[in-house]
DSSP file (Angstrom, degrees, kcal/mol; ACC not computed):
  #  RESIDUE AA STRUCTURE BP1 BP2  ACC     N-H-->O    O-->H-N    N-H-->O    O-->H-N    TCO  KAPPA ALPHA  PHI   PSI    X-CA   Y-CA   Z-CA
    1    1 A X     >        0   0    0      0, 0.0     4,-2.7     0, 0.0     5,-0.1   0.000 360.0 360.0 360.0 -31.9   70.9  127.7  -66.0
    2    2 A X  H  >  +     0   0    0      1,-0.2     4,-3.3     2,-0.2     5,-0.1   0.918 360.0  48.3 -50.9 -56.8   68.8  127.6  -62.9
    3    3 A X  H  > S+     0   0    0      1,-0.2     4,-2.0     2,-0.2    -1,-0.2   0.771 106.4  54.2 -78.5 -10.6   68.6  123.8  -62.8
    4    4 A X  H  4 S+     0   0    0      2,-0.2    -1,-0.2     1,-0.1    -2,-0.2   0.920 108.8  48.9 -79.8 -36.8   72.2  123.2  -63.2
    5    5 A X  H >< S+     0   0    0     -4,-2.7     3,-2.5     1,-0.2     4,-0.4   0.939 108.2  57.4 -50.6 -52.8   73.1  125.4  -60.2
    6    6 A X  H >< S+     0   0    0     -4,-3.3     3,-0.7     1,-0.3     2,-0.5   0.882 110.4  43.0 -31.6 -50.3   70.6  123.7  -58.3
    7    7 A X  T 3< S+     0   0    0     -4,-2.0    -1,-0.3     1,-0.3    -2,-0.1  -0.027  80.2  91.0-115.4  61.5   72.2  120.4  -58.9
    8    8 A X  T <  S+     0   0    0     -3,-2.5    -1,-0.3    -2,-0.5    -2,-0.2   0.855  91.8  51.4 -94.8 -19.3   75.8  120.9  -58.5
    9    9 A X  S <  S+     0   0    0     -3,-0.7    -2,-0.1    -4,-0.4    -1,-0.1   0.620  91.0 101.2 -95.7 -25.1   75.4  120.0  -54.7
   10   10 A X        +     0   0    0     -4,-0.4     2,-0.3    10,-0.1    10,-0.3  -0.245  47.7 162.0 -50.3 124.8   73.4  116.5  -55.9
   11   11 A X  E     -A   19   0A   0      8,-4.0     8,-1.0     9,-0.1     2,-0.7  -0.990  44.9-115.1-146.0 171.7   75.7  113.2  -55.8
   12   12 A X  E     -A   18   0A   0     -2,-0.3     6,-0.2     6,-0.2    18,-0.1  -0.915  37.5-143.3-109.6 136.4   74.9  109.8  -55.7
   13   13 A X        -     0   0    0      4,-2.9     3,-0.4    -2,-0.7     4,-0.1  -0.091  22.6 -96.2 -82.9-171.6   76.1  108.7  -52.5
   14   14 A X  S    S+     0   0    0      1,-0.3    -1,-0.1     2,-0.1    -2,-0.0   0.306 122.5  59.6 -90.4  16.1   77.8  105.0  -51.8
   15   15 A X  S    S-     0   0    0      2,-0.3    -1,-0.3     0, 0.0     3,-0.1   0.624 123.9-105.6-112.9  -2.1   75.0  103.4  -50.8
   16   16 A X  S    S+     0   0    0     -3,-0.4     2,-0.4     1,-0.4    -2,-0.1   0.464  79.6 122.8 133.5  42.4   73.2  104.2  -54.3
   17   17 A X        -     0   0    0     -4,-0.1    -4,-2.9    13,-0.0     2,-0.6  -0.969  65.3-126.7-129.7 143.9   70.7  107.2  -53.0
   18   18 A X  E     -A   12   0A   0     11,-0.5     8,-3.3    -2,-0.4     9,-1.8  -0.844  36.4-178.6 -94.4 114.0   71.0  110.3  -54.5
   19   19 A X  E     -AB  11  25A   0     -8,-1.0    -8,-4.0    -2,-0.6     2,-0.2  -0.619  21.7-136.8 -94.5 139.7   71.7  113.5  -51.6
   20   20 A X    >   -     0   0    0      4,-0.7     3,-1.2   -10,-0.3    -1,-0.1  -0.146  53.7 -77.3 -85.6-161.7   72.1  117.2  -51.8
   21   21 A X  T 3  S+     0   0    0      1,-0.3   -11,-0.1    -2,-0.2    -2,-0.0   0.478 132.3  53.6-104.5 -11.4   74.9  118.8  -49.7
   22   22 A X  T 3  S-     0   0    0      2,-0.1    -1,-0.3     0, 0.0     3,-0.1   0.181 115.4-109.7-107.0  10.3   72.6  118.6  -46.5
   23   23 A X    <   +     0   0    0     -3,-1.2     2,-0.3     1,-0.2    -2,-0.2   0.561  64.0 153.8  83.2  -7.7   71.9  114.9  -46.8
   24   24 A X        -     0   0    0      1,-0.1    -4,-0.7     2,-0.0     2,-0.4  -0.641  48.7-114.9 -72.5 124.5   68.5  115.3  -47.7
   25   25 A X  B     +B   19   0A   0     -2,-0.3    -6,-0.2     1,-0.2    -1,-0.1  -0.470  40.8 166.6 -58.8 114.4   67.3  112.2  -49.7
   26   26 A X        +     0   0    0     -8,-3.3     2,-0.2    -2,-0.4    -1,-0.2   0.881  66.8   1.1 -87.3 -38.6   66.5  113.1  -53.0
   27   27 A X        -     0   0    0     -9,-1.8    -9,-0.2     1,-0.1    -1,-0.1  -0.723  56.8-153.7-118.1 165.5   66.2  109.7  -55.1
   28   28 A X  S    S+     0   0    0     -2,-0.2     2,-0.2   -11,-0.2    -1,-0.1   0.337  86.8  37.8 -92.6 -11.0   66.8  106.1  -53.4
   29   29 A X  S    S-     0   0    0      2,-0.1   -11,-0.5   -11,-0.1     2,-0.4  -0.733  81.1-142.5-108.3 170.5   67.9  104.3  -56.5
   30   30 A X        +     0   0    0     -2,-0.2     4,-0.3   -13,-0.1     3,-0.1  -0.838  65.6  53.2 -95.1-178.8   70.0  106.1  -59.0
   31   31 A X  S    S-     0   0    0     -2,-0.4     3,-0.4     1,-0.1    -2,-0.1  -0.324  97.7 -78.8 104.9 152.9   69.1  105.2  -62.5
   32   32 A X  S    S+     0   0    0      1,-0.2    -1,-0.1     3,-0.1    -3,-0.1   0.952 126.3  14.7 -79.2 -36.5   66.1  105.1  -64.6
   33   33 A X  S    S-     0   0    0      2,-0.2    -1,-0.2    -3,-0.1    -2,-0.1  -0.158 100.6-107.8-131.1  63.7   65.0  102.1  -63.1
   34   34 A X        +     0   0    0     -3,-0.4     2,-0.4    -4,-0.3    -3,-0.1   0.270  69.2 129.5  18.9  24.8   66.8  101.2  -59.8
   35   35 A X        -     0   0    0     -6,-0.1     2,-0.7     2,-0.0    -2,-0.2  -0.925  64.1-117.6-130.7 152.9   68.9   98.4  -60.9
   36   36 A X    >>  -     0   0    0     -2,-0.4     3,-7.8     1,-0.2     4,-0.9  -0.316  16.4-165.5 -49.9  74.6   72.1   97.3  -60.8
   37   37 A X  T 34 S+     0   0    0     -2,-0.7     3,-0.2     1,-0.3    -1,-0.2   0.692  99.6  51.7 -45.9 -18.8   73.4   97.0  -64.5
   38   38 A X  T 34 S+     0   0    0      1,-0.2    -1,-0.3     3,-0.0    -2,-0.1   0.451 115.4  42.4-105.8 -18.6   76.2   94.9  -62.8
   39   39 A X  T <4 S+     0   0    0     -3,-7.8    -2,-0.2     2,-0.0    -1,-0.2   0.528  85.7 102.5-119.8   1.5   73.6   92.8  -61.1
   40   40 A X     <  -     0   0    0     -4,-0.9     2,-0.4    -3,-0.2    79,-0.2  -0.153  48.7-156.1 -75.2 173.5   71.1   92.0  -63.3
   41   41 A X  E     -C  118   0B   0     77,-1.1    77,-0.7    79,-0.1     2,-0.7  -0.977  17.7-124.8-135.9 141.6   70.4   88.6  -65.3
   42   42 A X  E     +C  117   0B   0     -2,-0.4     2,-0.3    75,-0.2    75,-0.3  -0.915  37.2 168.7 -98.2 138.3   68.7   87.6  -68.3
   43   43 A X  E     -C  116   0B   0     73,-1.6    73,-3.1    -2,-0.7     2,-0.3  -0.890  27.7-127.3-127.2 149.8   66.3   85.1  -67.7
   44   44 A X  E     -C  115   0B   0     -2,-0.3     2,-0.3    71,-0.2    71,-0.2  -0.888  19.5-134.0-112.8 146.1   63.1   83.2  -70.1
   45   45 A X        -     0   0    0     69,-1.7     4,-0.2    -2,-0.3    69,-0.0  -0.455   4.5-151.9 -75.9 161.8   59.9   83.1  -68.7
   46   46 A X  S    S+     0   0    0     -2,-0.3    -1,-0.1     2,-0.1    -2,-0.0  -0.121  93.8  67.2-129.2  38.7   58.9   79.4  -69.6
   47   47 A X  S    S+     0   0    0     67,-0.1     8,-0.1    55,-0.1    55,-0.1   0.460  93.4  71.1-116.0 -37.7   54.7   81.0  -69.6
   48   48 A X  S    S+     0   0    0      1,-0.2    -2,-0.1    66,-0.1    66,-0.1   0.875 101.0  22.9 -19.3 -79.8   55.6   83.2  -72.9
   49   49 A X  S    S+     0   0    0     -4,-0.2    -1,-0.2     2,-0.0    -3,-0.1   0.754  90.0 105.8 -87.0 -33.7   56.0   81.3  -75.8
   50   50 A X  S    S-     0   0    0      1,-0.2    -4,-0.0     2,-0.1     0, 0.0  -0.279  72.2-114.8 -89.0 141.6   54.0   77.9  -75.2
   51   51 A X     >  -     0   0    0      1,-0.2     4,-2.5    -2,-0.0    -1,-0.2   0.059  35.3-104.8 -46.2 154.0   50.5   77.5  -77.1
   52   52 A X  T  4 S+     0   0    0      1,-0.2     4,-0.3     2,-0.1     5,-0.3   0.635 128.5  54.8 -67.3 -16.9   47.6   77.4  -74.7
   53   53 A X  T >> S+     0   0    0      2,-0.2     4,-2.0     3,-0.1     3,-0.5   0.959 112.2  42.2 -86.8 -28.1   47.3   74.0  -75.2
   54   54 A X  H 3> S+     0   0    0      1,-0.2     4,-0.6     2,-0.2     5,-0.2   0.881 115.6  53.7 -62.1 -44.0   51.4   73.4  -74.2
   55   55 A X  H 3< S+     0   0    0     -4,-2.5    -1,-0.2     2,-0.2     4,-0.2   0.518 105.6  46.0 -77.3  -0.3   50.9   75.7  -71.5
   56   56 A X  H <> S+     0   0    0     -3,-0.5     4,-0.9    -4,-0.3    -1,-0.2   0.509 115.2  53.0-106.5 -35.1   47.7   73.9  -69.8
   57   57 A X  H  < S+     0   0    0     -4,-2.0    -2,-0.2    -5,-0.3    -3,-0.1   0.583 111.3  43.3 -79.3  12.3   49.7   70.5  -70.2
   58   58 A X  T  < S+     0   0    0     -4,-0.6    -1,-0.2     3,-0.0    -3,-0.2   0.615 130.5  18.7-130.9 -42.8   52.8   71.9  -68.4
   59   59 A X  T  4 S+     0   0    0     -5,-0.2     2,-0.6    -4,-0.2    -2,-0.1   0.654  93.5  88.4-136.0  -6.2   51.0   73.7  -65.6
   60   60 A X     <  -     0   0    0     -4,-0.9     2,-0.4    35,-0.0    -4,-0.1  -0.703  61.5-144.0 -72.9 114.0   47.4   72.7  -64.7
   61   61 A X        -     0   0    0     -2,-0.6     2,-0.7    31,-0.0    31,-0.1  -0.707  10.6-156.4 -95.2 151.9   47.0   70.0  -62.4
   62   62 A X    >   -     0   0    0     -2,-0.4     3,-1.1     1,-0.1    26,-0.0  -0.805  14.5-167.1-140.0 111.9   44.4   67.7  -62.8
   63   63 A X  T 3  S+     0   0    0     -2,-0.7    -1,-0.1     1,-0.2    25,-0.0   0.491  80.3  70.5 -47.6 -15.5   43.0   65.7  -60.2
   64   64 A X  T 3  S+     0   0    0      2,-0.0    -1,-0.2     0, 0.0     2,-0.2   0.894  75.2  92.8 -93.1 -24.8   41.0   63.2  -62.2
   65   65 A X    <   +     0   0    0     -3,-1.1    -3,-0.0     1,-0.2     0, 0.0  -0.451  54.8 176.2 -60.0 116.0   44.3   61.5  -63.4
   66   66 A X        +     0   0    0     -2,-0.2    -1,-0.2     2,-0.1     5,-0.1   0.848  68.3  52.5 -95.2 -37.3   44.4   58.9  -60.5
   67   67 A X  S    S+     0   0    0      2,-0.2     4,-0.3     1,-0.2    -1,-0.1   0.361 107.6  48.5-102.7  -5.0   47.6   56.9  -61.7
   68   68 A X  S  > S+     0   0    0      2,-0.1     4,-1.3     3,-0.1    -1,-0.2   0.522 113.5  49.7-115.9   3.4   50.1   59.9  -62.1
   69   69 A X  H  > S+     0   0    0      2,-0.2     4,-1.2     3,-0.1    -2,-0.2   0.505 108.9  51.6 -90.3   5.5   48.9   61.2  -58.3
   70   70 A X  H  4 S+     0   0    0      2,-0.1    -3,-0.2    -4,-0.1     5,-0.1   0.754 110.3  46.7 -79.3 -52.8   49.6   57.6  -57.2
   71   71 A X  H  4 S+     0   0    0     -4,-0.3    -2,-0.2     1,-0.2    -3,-0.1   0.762 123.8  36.2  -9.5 -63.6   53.2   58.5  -59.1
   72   72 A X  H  < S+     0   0    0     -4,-1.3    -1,-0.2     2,-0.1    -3,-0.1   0.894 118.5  38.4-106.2 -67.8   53.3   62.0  -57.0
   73   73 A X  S  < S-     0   0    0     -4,-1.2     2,-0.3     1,-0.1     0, 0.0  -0.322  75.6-101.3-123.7-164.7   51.8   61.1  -53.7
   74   74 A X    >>  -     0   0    0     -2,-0.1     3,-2.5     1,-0.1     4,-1.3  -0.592  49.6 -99.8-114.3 137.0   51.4   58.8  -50.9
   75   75 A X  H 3> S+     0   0    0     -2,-0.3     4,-1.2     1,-0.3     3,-0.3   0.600 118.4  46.3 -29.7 -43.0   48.4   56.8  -50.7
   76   76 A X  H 3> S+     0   0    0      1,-0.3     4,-0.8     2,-0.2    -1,-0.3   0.793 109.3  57.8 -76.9 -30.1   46.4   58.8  -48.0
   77   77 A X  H <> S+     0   0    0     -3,-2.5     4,-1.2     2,-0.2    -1,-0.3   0.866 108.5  48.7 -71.7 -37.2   47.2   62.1  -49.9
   78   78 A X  H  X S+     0   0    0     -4,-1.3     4,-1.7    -3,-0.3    -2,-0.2   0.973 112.1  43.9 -67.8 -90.5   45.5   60.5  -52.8
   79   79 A X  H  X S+     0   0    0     -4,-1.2     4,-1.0     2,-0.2    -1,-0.3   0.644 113.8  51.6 -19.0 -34.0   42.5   59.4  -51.1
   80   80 A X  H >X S+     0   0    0     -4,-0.8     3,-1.5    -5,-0.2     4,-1.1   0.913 113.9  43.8 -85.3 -77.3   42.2   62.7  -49.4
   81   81 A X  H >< S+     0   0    0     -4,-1.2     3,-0.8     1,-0.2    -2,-0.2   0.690 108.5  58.0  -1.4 -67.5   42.5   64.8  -53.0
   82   82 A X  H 3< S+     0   0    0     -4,-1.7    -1,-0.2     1,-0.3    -2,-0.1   0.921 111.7  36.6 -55.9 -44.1   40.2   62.6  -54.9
   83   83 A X  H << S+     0   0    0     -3,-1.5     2,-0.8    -4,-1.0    -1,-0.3   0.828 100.3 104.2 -74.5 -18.1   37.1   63.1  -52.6
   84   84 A X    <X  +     0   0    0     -4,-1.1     4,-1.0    -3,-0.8     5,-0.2  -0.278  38.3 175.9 -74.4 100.2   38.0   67.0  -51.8
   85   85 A X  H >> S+     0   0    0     -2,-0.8     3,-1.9     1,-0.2     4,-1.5   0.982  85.4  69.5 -72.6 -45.2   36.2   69.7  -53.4
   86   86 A X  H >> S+     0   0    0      2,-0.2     4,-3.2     1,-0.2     3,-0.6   0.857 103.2  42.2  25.2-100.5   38.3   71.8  -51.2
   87   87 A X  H 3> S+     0   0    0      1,-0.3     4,-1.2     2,-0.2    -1,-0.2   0.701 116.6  47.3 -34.5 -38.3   41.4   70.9  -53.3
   88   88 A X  H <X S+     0   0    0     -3,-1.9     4,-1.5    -4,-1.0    -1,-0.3   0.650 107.8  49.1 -89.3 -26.2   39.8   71.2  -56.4
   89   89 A X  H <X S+     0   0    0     -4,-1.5     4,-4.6    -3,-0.6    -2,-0.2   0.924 114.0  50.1 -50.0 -67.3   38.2   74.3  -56.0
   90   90 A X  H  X S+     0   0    0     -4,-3.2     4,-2.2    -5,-0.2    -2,-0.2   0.872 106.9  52.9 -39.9 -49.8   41.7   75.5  -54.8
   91   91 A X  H  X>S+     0   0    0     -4,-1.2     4,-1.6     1,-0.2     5,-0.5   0.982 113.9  53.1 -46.9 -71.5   43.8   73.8  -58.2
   92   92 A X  H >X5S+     0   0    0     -4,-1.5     4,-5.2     1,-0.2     3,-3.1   0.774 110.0  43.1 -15.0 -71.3   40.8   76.1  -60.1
   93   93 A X  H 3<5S+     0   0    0     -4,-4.6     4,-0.3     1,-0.3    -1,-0.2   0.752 117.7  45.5 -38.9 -59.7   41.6   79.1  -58.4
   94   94 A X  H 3X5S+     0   0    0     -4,-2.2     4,-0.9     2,-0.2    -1,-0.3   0.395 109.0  50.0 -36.5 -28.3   44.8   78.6  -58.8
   95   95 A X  H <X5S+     0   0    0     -3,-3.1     4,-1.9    -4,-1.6    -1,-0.2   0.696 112.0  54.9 -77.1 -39.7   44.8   77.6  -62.3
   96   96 A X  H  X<S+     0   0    0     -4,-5.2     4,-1.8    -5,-0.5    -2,-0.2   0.852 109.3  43.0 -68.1 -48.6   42.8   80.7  -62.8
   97   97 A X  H  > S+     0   0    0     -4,-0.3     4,-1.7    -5,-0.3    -2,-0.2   0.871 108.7  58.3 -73.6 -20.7   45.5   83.2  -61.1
   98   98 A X  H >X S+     0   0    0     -4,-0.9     3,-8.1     1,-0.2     4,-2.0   0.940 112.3  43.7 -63.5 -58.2   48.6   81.3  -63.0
   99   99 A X  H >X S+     0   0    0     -4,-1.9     4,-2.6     1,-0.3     3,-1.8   0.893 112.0  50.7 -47.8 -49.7   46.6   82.4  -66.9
  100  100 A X  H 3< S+     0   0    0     -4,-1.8     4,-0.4     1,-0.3    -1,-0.3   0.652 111.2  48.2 -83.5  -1.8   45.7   85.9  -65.9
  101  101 A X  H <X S+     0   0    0     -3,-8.1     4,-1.6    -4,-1.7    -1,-0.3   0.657 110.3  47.4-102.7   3.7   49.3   86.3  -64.9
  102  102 A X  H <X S+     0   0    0     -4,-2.0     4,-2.5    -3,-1.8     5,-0.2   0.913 115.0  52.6 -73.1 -41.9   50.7   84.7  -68.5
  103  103 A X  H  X S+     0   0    0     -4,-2.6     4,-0.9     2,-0.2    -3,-0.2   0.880 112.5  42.1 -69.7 -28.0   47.8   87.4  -69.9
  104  104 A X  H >> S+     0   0    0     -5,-0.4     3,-2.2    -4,-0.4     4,-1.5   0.961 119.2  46.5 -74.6 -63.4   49.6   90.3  -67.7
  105  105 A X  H 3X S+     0   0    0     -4,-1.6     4,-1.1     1,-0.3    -2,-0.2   0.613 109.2  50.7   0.8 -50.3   53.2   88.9  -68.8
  106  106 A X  H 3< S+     0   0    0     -4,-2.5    -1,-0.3     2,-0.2     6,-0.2   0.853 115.4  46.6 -85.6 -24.3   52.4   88.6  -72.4
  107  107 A X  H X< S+     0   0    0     -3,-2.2     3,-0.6    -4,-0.9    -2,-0.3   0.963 112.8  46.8 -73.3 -62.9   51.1   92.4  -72.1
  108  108 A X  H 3< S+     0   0    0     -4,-1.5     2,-1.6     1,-0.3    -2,-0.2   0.976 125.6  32.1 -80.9 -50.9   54.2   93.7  -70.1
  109  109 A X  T >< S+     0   0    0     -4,-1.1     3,-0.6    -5,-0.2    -1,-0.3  -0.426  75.4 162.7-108.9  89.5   56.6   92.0  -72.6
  110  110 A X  T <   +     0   0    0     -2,-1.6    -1,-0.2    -3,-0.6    -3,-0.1   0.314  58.7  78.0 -64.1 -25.2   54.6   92.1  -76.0
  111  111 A X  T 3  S-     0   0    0      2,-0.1    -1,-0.2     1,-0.1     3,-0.1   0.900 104.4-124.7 -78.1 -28.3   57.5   91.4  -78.5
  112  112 A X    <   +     0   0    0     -3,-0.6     2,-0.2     1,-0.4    -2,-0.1   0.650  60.1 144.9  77.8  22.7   57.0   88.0  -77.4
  113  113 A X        -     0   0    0      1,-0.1    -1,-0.4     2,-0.1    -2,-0.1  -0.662  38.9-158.1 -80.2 141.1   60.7   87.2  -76.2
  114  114 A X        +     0   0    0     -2,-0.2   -69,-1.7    -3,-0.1     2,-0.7   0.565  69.7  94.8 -96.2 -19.1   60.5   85.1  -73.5
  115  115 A X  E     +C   44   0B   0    -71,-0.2     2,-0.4   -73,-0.1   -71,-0.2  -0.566  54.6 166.9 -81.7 114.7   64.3   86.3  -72.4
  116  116 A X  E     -C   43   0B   0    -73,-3.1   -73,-1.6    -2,-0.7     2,-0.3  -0.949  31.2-124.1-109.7 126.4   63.5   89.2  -69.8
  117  117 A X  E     +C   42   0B   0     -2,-0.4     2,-0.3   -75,-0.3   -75,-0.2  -0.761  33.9 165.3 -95.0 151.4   66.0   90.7  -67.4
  118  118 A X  E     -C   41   0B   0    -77,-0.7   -77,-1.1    -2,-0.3    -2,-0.0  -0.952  45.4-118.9-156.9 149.0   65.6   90.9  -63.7
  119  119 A X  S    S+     0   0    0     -2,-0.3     2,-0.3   -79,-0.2   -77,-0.1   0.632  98.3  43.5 -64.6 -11.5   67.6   91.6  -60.7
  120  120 A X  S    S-     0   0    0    -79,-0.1     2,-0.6     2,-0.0   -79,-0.1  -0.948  87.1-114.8-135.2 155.4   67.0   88.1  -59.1
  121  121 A X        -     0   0    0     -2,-0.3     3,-0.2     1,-0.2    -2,-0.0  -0.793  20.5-161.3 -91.3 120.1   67.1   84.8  -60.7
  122  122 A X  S    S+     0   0    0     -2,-0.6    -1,-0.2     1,-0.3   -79,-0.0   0.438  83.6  52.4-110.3   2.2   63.6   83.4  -60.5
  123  123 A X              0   0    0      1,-0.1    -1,-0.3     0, 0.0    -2,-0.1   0.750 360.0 360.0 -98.0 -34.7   64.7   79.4  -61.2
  124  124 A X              0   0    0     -3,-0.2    -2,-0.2     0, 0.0    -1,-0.1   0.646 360.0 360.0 -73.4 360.0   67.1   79.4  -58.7
């Protein structure tokens, strides 16, 4: 009984933050998880579903392939790549952050759906 008298003065204001009768901010979002049912999307992750082996041919780059980085880039960029451990070091790292974020991703969405919803559309 306590807590409903406390929150008859609570509203969610029009800019979506929840106030008592003095303005004080109680919440900024309303909602369990501050988004816009009206604004959301479903989207697939395209890191989900693909084998490790699909998923190393889709998104590792690999330097030792000379003839599809003549494809890609312009003759000096080529030359410069090949010799650079710089570059290659960098692909690594990289190669390294993209899996440990497929491993957090496969964690957070476990059912193994790749269609997720999110407030912003991450292909456009």
């Amino acid at each position: 009984r306590r807590l409903i008298k406390a929150m008859e003065s609570v509203m969610v204001s029009y800019d979506g933050t929840v106030r008592n009768s003095v303005c004080q901010l109680i919440q900024l979002r309303y909602g369990e998880d501050g988004l816009d049912g009206c604004a959301v999307e479903f989207q697939s992750l395209p890191t989900l579903k693909p084998s490790n082996k699909a998923f190393e041919k889709g998104f590792r780059f690999d330097l030792s392939n000379e003839r599809h980085l003549r494809r890609i880039f312009t003759e000096d960029v080529v030359k410069e790549l090949i010799g650079s451990a710089q570059a290659l070091a960098e692909l690594e790292s990289e190669w390294d952050g993209l899996q440990k974020d497929r491993q957090v991703l496969r964690a957070v969405f476990s059912k193994g759906d790749n269609k997720v919803v999110l407030p912003c559309n991450l292909q456009r």
